[in-house]
C-alpha positions in Angstrom: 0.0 0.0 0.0 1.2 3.8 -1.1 2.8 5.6 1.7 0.6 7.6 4.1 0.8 10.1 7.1 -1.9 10.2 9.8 -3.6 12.4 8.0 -3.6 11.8 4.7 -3.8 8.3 2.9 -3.5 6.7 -0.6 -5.0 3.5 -1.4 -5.6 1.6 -4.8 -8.9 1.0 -3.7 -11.5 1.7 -0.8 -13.9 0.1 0.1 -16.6 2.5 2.3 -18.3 0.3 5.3 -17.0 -2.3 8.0 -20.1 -4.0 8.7 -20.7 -7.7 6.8 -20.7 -6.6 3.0 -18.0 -3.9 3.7 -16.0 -6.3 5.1 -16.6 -9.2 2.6 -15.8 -7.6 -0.3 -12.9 -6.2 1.5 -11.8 -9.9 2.1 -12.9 -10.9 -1.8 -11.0 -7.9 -3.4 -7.4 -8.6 -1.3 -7.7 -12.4 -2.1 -7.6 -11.4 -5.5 -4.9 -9.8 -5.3 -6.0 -5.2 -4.5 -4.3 -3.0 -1.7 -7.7 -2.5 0.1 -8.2 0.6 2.8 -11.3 -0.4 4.6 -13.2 2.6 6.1 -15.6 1.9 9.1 -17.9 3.9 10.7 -17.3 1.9 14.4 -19.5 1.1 16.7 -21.8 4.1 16.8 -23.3 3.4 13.4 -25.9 1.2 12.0 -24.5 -2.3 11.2 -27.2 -4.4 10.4 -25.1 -7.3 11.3 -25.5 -6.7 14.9 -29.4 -7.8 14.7 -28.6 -10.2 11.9 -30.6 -13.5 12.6 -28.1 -15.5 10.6 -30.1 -17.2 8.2 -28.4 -18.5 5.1 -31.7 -18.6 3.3 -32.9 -19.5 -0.6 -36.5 -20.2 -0.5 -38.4 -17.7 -0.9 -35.6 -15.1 -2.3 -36.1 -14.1 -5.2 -39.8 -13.9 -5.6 -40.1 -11.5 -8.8 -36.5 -11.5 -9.6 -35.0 -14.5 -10.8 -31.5 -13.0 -10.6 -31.5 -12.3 -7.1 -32.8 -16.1 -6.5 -29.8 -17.2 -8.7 -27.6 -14.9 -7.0 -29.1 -16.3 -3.3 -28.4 -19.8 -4.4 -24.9 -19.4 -5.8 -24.1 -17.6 -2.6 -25.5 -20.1 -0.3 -23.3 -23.0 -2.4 -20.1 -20.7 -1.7 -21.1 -20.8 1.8 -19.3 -23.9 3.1 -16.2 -23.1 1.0 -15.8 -19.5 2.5 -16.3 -21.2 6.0 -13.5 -22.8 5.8 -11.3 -20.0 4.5 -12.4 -17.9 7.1 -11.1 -20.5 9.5 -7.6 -20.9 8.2 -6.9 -17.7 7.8 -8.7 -16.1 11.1 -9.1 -19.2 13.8 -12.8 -18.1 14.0 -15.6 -20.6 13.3 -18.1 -18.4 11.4 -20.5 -21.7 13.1 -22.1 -22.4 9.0 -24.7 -25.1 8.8 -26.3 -26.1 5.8 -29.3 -28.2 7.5 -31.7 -27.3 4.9 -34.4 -24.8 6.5 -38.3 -24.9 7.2 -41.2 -22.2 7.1 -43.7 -23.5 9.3 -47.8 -22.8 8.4 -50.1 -21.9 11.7 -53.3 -22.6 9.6 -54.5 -23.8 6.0 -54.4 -20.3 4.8 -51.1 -19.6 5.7 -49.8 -22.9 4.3 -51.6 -22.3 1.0 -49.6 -19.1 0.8 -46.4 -20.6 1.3 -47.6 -22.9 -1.6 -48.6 -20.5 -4.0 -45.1 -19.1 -3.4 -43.6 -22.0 -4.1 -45.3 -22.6 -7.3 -44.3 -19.1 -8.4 -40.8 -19.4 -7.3 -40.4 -22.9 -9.3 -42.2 -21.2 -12.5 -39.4 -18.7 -12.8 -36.3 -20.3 -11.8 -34.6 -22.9 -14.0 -34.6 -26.5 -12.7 -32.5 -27.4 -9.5 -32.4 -24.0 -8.6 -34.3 -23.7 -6.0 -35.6 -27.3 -5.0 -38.5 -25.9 -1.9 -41.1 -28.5 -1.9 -44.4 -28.4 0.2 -44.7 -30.5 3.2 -47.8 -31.5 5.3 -48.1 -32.0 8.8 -46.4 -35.3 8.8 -43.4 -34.5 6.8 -42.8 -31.3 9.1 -42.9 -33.8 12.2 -40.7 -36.2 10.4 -37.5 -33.4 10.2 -38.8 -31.5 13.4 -40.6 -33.7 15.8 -40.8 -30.8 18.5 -43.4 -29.2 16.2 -46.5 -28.3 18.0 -50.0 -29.3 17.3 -50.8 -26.4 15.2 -48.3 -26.8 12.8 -50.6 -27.6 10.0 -47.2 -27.9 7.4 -44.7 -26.0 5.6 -42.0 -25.9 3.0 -38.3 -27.3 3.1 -35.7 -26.6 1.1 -32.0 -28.6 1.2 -30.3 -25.1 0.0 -30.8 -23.2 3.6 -29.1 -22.8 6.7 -27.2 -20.4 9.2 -24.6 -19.3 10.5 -23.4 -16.8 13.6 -23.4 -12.8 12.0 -21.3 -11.5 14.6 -18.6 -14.5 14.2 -18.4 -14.1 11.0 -17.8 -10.3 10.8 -14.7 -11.6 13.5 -13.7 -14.3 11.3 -13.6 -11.4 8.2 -12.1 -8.8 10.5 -9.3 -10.8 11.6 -8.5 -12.2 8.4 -8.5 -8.7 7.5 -6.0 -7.8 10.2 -3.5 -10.2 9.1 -3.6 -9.7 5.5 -0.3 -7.3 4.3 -3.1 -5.7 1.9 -5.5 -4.7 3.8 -5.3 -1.2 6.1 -8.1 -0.7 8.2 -9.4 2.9 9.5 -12.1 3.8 12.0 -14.0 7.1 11.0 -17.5 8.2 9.9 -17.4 9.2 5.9 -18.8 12.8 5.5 -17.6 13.3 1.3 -16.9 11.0 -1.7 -16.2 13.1 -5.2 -14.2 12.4 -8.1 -10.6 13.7 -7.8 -10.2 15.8 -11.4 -6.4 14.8 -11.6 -8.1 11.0 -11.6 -9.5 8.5 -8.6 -11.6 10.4 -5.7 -11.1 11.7 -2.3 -12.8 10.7 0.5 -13.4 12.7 3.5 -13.9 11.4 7.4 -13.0 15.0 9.1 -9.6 13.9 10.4 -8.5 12.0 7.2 -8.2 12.5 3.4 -8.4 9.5 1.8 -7.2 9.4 -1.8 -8.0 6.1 -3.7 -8.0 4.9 -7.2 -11.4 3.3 -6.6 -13.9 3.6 -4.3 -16.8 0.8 -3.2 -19.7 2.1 -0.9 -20.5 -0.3 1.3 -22.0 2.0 3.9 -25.8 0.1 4.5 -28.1 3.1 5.2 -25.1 5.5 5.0 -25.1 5.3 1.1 -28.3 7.0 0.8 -26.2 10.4 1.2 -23.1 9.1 0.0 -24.2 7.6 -3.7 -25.5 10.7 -5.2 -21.9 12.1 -4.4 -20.9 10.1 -7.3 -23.6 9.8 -9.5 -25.4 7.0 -8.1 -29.2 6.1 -6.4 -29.5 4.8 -2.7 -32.9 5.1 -2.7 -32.7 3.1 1.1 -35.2 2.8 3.4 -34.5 1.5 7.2 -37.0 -1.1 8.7 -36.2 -2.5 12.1 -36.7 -6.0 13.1 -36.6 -7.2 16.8 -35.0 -10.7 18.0 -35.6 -12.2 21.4 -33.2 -14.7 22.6 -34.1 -17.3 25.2 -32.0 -19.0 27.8 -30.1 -22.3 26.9 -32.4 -25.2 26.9 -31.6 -28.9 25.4 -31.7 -29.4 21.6 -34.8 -29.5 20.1 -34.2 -27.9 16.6 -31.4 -28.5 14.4 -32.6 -27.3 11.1 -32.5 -23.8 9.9 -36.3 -22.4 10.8 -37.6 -19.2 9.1 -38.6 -17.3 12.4 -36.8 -19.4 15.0 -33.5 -20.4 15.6 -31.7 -22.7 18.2 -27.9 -22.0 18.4 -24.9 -24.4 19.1 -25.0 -22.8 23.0 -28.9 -23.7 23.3 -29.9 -20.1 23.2 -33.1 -19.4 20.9 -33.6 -17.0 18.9 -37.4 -15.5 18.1 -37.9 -12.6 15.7 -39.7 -11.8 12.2 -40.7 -8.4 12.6 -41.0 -5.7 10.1 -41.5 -2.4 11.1 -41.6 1.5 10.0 -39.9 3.3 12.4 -37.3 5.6 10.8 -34.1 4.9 12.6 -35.3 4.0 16.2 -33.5 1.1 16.9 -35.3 0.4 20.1 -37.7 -2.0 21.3 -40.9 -2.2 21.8 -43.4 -5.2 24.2 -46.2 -5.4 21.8 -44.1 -6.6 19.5 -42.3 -9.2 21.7 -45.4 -10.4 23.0 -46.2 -11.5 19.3 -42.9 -12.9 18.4 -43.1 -14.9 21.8 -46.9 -15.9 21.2 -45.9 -17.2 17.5 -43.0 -18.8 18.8 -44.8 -20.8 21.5 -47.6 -21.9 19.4 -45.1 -23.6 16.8 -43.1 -24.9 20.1 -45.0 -25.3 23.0 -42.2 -26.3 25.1 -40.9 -22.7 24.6 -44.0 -21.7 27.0 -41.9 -22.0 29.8 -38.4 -20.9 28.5 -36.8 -17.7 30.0 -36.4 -14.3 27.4 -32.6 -13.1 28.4 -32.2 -10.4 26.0 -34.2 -8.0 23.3 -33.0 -5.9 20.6 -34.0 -4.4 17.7 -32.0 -3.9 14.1 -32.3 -2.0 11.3 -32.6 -3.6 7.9 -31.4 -2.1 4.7 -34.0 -2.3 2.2 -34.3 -0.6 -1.5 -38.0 -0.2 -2.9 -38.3 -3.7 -3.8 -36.3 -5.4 -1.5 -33.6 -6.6 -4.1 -29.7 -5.6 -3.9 -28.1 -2.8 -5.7 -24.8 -3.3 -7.5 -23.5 -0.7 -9.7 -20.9 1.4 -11.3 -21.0 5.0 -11.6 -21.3 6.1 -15.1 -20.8 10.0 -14.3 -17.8 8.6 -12.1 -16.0 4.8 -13.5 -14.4 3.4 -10.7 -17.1 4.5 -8.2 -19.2 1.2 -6.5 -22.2 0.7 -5.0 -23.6 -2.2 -3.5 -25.9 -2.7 -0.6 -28.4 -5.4 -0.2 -30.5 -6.7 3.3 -29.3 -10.3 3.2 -25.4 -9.7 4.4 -25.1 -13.1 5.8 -26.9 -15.0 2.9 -24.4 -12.7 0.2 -21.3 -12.9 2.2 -19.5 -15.7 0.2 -20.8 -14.4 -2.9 -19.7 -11.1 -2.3 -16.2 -12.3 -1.4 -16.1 -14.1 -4.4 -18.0 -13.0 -7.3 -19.1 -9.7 -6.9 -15.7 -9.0 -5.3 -14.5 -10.2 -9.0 -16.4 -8.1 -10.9 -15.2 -4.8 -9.1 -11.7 -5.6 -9.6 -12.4 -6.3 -13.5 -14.6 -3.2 -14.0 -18.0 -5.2 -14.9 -20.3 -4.9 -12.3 -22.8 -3.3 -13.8 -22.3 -5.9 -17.0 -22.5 -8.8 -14.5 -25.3 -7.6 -12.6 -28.0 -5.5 -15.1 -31.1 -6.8 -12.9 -29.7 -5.1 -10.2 -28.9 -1.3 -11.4 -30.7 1.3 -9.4 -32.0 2.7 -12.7 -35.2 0.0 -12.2 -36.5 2.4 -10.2 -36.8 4.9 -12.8 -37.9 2.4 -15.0 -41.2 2.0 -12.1 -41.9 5.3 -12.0 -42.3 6.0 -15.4 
């Protein structure tokens, strides 16, 4: 990496945001071979990995846009081999599982929506891609016995699974640490603009950052910091709470939509989706509906003990769907930003990682430019 002072630093390429994608394609673009200044917010801003329920998930992404369901399943295949590199190179288990996953129905109508979305999601994608298949009440008991009596069925699909957000953001920030390309700097980004001798400087009040290339990575943060450089964050925040339960003996080892059991024993509850600007807070009407939901699938969570609460801000675009795109007022200027950081982590390390360096991400990825939205409104 180009000689710097303390305040002023050159990089070939930087990539804006420390949380999980930040930090991925970090990873991905020093593997292949950049000299990668990664510029984090810290802890005061608003990683959506730390409320990430750590789903690895395929069914059911995708709905509408057979790209991103491609893109969820190519990730989730990666998965297992960007486990493993993450424990060479950092000594942290990122705790992966492919178990295959369930989405558990409360009632007929509920099930018959799963369905339907089933049937839609197997109409668009190409065969093998997606593989969810509708189970009744007997096939959910067969893989999860604990099931309670008013699980009326489900879907299942081999594809999903989980693993632990905050030990994988370790795993990538050690591995970060130790690589000889990769400079880490704490700060909050306040201005990205195209440098007119070539590259761009980036401003964090006490530093100027001058790089050849710039990625934003910034979740929520890239709403202000895309137009900079010609691009559209049009970003929303929702939050979603999670409960977590005290350790109690194993009773589910596959990957469930709205409940998770961890390697300690701990449970985790959550599924909520609400409209509340950027409160991260939490609220007990919501609880008490996660909880209630909870204990009707597993009745022997009735009597289980709620140790924490929290509530996380997801990074949504219009339609749900990732971003990925290259400036055209500004080549060399990134954005990507999506709501599944744990599902898109090995992809993102790998692929889209890949097509940064080579200059084609907006090539690679045409489903996913921000100019869809124009494309809505008119």
């Amino acid at each position: 990496m180009p000689l710097s002072s303390a305040k002023h630093i050159e990089c070939e390429i930087a990539v804006v945001g420390g949380g999980l994608v930040g930090s991925a394609l970090a990873y991905g673009l020093a593997k292949a071979g950049a000299e990668v200044l990664l510029l984090d917010a810290g802890d005061d801003s608003f990683h959506a990995s730390a409320g990430n329920f750590g789903l690895v998930w395929v069914q059911g992404k995708g709905l509408g846009l057979a790209d991103y369901a491609a893109l969820t399943r190519r990730s989730a295949d990666l998965w297992s081999g960007f486990a493993q590199s993450l424990v060479e190179e950092s000594g942290i288990d990122p705790g992966h599982r492919q178990t295959g996953g369930v989405k558990l129905a409360l009632d007929e109508a509920e099930l018959e929506r799963y369905a339907t979305a089933v049937r839609r999601m197997h109409n668009q994608a190409a065969p093998g891609d997606n593989d969810t298949r509708v189970l009744d009440r007997q096939a959910v008991l067969d893989l999860v016995p604990a099931a309670g009596p008013e699980v009326v069925g489900g879907t299942y699909c081999p594809h999903d699974g989980f693993a632990d957000p905050l030990a994988t953001l370790s795993a990538l920030r050690r591995a970060l640490l130790r690589s000889p390309r990769v400079r880490t700097e704490s700060g909050l980004v306040t201005e990205v603009r195209a440098d007119p001798g070539g590259g761009f400087r980036i401003s964090t009040g006490d530093r100027d950052v001058q790089a050849g290339r710039v990625v934003l990575a910034a979740g929520l943060g890239n709403a202000k910091l895309a137009p900079q450089l010609g691009l559209q964050a049009p970003l929303r925040p929702e939050r979603g709470q999670i409960l977590v339960s005290e350790r109690l003996p194993a009773f589910l080892d596959l990957a469930c939509h709205t409940i998770r059991q961890t390697g300690e024993g701990t449970v985790m509850l959550g599924d909520s989706h609400e409209d509340v600007g950027f409160d991260r807070g939490t609220s007990q009407d919501v609880a008490r509906a996660i909880a209630r939901r909870a204990v009707r699938t597993f009745p022997r969570l009735a009597q289980a003990r709620l140790v924490r609460q929290w509530g996380a801000l997801r990074v949504l675009a219009p339609d749900g769907f990732p971003i990925y795109q290259e400036s055209e007022r500004c080549p060399g200027a990134f954005l990507v930003t999506c709501h599944s950081g744990v599902t898109l982590a090995a992809v993102h390390a790998r692929e889209v990682a890949a097509a940064i360096l080579a200059g084609s991400l907006s090539d690679r990825y045409p489903a996913f430019s921000a100019a869809r939205f124009d494309e809505a409104v008119a």
